[in-house]
Backbone bond lengths (Angstrom), bond angles and torsions (degrees), N, CA, C in turn:
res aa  C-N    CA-C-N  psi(-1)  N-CA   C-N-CA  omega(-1)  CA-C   N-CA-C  phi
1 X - - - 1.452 - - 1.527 109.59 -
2 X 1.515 128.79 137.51 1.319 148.17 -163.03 1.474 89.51 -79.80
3 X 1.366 121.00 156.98 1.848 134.66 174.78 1.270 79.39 -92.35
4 X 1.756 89.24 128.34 1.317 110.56 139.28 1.119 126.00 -35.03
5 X 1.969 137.96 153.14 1.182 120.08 -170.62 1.812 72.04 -145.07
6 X 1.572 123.76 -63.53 1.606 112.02 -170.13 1.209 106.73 -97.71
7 X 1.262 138.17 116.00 1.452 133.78 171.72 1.434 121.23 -88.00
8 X 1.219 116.10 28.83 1.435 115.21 -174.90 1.313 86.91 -121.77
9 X 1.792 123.46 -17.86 1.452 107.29 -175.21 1.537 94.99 -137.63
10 X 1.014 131.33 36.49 1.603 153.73 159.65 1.727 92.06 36.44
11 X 1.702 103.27 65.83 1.586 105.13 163.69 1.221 90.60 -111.51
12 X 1.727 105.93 151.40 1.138 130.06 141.47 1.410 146.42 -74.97
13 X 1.372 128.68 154.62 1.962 104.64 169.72 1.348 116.22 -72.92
14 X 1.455 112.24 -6.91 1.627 92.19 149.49 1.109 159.17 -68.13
15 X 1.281 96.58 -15.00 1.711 135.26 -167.05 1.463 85.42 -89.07
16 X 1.520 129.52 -84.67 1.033 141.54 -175.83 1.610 124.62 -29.07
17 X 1.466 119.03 -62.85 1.264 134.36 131.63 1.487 114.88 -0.24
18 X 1.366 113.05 -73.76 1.433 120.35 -163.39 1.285 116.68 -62.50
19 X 1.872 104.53 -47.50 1.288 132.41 171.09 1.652 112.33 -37.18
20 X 1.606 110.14 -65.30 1.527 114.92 175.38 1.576 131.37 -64.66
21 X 1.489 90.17 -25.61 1.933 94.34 158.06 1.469 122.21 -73.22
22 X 1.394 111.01 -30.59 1.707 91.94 -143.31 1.875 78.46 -98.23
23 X 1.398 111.75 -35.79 1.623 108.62 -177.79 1.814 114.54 -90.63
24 X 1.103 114.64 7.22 1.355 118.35 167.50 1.886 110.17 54.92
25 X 1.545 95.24 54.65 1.533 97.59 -167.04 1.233 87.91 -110.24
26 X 1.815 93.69 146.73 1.417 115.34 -167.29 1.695 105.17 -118.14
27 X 1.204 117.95 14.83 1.790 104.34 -170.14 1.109 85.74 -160.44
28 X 1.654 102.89 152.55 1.870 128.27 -174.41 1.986 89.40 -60.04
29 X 1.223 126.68 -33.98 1.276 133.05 -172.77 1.781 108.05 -60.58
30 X 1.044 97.61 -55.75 1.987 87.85 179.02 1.362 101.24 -94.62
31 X 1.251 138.67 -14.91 1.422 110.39 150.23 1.701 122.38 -68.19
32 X 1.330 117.48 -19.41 1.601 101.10 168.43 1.603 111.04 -72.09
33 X 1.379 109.17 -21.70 1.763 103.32 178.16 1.139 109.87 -92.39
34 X 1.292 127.49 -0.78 1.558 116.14 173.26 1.841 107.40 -101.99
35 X 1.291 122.77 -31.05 1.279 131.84 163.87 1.449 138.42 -97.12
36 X 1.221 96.38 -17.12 1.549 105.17 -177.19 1.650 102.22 79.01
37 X 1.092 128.63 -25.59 1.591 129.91 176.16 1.903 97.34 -46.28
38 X 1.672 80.84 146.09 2.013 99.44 -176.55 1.724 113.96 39.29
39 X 1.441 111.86 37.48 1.504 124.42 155.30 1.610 120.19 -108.24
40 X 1.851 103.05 3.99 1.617 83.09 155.76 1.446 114.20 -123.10
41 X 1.116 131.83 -62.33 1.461 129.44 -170.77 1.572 100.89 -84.25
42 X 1.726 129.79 -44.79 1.090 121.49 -178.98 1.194 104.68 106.52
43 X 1.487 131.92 -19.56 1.828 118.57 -173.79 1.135 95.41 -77.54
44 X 1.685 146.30 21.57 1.311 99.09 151.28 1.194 113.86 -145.81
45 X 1.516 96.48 50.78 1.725 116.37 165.22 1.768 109.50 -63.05
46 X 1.477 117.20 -28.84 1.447 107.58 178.93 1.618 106.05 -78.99
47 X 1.536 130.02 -18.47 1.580 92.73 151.11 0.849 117.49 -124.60
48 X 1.676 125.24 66.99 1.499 133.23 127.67 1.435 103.49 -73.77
49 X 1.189 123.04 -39.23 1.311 137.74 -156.02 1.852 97.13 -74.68
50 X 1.348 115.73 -27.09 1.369 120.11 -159.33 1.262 89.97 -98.53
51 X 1.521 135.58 -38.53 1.580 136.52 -154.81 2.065 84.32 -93.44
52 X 1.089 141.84 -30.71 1.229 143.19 163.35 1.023 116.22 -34.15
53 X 1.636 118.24 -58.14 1.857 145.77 -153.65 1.520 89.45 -84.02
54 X 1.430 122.09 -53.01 1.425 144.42 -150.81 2.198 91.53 -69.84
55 X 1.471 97.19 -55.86 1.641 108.78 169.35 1.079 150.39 -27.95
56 X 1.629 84.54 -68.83 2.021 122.38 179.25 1.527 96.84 -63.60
C-alpha cells in the first residue's frame, strides 16, 4: 500500500504519482484538480510540491 500523502482526502503517492504521469501536470494546482490531494487543510501541499520536483 502507497503512503498516504493528503489525509483529509485519503490520497496516496500513488494516486498522485499516476496523476502527474499520465496528465503531465506540472503544479500543486492541477494536481489538486486532478486528485483532490491538498484541497482540504493544505499541510501537505509541500509534498505535493516535493513528489512534483521528485517527477519533472
Amino acid at each position: 500500500m502507497s503512503e498516504t500523502i493528503c489525509n483529509c482526502m485519503n490520497v496516496d503517492r500513488e494516486t498522485i504519482v499516476k496523476a502527474i504521469k499520465e496528465k503531465n501536470l506540472t503544479t500543486v494546482e492541477e494536481v489538486q484538480d486532478a486528485t483532490t490531494a491538498g484541497t482540504g487543510c493544505g499541510s501537505c501541499v509541500p509534498d505535493i510540491e516535493d513528489i512534483l520536483a521528485e517527477e519533472s
